[in-house]
C-alpha positions in Angstrom: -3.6 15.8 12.3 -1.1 13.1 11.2 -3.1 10.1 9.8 -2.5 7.7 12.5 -3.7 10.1 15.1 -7.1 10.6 13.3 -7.0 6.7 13.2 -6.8 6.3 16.5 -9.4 9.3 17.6 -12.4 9.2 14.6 -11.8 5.3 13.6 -12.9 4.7 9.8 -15.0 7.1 10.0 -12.3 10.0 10.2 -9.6 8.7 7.4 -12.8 8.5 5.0 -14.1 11.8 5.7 -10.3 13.1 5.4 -10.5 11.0 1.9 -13.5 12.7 0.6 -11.7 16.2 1.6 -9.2 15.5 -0.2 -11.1 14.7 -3.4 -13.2 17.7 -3.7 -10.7 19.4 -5.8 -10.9 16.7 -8.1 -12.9 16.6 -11.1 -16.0 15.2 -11.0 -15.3 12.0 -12.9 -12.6 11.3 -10.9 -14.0 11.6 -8.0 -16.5 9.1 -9.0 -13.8 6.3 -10.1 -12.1 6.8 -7.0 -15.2 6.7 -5.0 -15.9 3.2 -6.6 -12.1 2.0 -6.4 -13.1 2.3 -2.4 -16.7 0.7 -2.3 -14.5 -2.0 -4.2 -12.0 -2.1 -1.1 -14.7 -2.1 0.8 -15.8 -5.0 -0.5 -13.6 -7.3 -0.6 -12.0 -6.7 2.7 -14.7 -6.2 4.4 -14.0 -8.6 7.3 -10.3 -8.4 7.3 -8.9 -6.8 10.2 -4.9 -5.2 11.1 -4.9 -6.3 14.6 -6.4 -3.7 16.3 -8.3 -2.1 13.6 -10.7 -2.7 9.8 -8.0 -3.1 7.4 -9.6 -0.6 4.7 -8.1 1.5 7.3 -4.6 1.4 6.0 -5.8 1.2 2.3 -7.4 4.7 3.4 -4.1 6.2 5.0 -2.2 4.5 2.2 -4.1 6.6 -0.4 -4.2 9.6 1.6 -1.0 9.9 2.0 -0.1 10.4 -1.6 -2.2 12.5 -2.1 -1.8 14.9 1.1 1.8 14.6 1.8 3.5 12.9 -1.7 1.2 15.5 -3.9 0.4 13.1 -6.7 -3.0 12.9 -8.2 -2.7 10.4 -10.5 -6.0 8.7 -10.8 -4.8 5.6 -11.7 -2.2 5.5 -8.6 -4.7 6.2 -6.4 -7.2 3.5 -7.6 -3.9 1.2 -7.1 -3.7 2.6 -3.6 -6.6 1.4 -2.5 -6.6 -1.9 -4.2 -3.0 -2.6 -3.6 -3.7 -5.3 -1.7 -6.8 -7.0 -3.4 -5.3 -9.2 -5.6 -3.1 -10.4 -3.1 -5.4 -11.2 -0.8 -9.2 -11.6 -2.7 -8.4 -12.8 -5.6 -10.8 -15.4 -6.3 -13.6 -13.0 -4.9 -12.3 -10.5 -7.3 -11.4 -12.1 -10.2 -14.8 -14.7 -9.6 -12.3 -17.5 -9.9 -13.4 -21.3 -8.0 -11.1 -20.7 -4.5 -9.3 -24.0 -5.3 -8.0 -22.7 -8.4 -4.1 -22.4 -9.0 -3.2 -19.1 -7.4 -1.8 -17.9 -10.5 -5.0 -18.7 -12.3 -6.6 -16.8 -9.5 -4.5 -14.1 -9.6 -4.5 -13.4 -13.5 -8.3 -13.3 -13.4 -7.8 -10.6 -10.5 -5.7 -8.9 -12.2 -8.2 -8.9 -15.9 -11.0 -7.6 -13.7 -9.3 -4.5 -12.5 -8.5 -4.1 -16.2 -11.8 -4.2 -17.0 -13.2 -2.2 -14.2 -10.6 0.7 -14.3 -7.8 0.3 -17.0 -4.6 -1.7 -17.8 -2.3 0.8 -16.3 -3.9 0.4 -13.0 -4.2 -3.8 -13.2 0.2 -3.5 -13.8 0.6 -1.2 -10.8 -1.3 -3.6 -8.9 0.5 -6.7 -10.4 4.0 -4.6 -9.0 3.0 -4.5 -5.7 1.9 -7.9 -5.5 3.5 -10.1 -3.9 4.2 -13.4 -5.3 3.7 -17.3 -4.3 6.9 -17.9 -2.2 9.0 -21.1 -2.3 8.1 -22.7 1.1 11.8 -23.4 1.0 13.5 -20.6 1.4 13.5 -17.1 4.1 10.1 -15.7 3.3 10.9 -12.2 4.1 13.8 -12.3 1.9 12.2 -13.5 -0.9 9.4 -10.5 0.0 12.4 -8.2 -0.1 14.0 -9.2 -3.4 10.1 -9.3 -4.8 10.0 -5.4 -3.7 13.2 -4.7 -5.5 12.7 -5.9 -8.5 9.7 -4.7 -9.2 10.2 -1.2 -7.8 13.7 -1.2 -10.4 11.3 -1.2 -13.3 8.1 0.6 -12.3 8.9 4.0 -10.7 5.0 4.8 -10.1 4.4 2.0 -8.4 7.2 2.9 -5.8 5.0 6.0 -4.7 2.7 3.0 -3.6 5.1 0.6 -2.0 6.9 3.8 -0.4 2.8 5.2 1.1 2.7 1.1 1.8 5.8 0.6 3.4 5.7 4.6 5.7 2.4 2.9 7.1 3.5 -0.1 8.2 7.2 1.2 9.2 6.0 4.3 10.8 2.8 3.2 12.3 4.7 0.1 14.2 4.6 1.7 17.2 0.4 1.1 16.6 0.3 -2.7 17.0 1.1 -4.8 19.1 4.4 -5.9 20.5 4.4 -9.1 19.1 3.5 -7.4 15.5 5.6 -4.8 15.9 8.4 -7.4 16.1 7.7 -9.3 13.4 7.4 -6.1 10.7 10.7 -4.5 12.2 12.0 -7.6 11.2 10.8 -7.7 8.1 11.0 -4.3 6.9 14.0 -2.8 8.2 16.5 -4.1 5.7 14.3 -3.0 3.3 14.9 0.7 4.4 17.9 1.4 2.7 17.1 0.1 -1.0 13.8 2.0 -1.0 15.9 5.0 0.7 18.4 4.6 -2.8 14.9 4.5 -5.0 13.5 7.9 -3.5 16.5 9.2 -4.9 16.0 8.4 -8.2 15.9 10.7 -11.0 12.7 9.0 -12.3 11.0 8.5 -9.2 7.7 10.9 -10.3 7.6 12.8 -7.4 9.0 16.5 -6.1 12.0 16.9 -4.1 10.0 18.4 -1.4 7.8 14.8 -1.1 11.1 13.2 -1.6 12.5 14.9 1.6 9.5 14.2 3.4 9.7 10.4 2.5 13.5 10.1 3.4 12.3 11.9 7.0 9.8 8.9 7.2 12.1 6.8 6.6 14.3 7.9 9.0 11.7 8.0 11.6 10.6 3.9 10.6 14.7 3.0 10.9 14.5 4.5 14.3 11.5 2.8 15.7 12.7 -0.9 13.5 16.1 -0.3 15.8 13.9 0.8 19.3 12.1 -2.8 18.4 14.9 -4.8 17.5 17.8 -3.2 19.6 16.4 -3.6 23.1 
């Protein structure tokens, strides 16, 4: 059942049941860091919703996706997948910074705890799909989509977590509402081609059969970006 449709019929619920079947062929101890990496998410987003639905949601489909349908089980990517967006968004709770620090302060402490917690290789996958403080002067999605580029140029792992990212949010617009389906269709469908040109990559770490399947996504999210924007 594709993940959005077990979102929509079992909830939370469902995606972290389908999470725990996908872990059982994993050892043991990493079942148990990935198991904490998600009562961390849990955590700190706790009472952050995606419209219509919990956001640990997407963190779930986000992580579940690479493993199910991108065939990487890569701890440490996974971990990142399901904190991808903590930093970003909890970093004082997560770093234990004062919430009117700098947001750079904020954010390096954020990104030392996940150090500490997990390991360095997971704190700089997290730091690649982070977005940074935009100048108030200039186009915001722009600067997003310049952000993702660079940082996907020079960390090929952490594209198989912008690519999960970007598939859920692309994908799944036609899950929102109109007025958010709008506004992500305009922000992510120029962004379709570069990340189109990255799957290609020699380096990107992942098969050519999870390669085909992404540039199908992709396909799929151009279509539904054009359905939104065209009409």
């Amino acid at each position: 059942m594709p993940l959005h449709a077990i979102t929509e019929v079992y909830g939370e619920a469902g995606l972290r049941d389908r999470f725990a079947l996908e872990l059982e062929s994993f050892p043991p101890d990493d079942r148990k860091t990935l198991a904490e990496a998600l009562d961390l998410a849990s955590d700190l987003h706790a009472a952050d919703r995606r419209v219509r639905e919990p956001y640990l949601n997407h963190l779930l489909r986000v992580a579940i996706r690479i493993i199910r349908y991108y065939g990487v089980r890569d701890t440490d990517v996974l971990v990142a997948a399901l904190l991808h967006d903590a930093v970003e968004d909890h970093p004082a709770e997560l770093g234990g910074t004062d919430p009117e620090a700098p947001s750079a302060e904020a954010t390096e402490a954020a990104l030392a705890e996940l150090s500490r917690r997990f390991n360095p290789r997971v704190a700089e996958l997290v730091r690649s799909v982070t977005n940074p403080e935009y100048d108030p002067e200039g186009d915001k999605h722009e600067q997003y989509r310049t952000h993702v580029a660079e940082n996907l140029e020079r960390d090929p792992w952490a594209r198989i977590i912008k690519i999960s990212d970007f598939t859920d949010n692309g994908v799944g617009v036609i899950h929102t509402t109109m007025d958010k389906a709008y506004r992500s269709a305009t922000k992510y469908r120029p962004l379709v081609p570069k990340l189109r040109e990255l799957v290609g990559r020699p380096d990107t770490p992942l098969s050519t059969q999870a390669k085909e399947h992404i540039l199908d996504q992709l396909d799929l999210a151009e279509e539904r970006f054009a359905a939104i924007l065209d009409e």
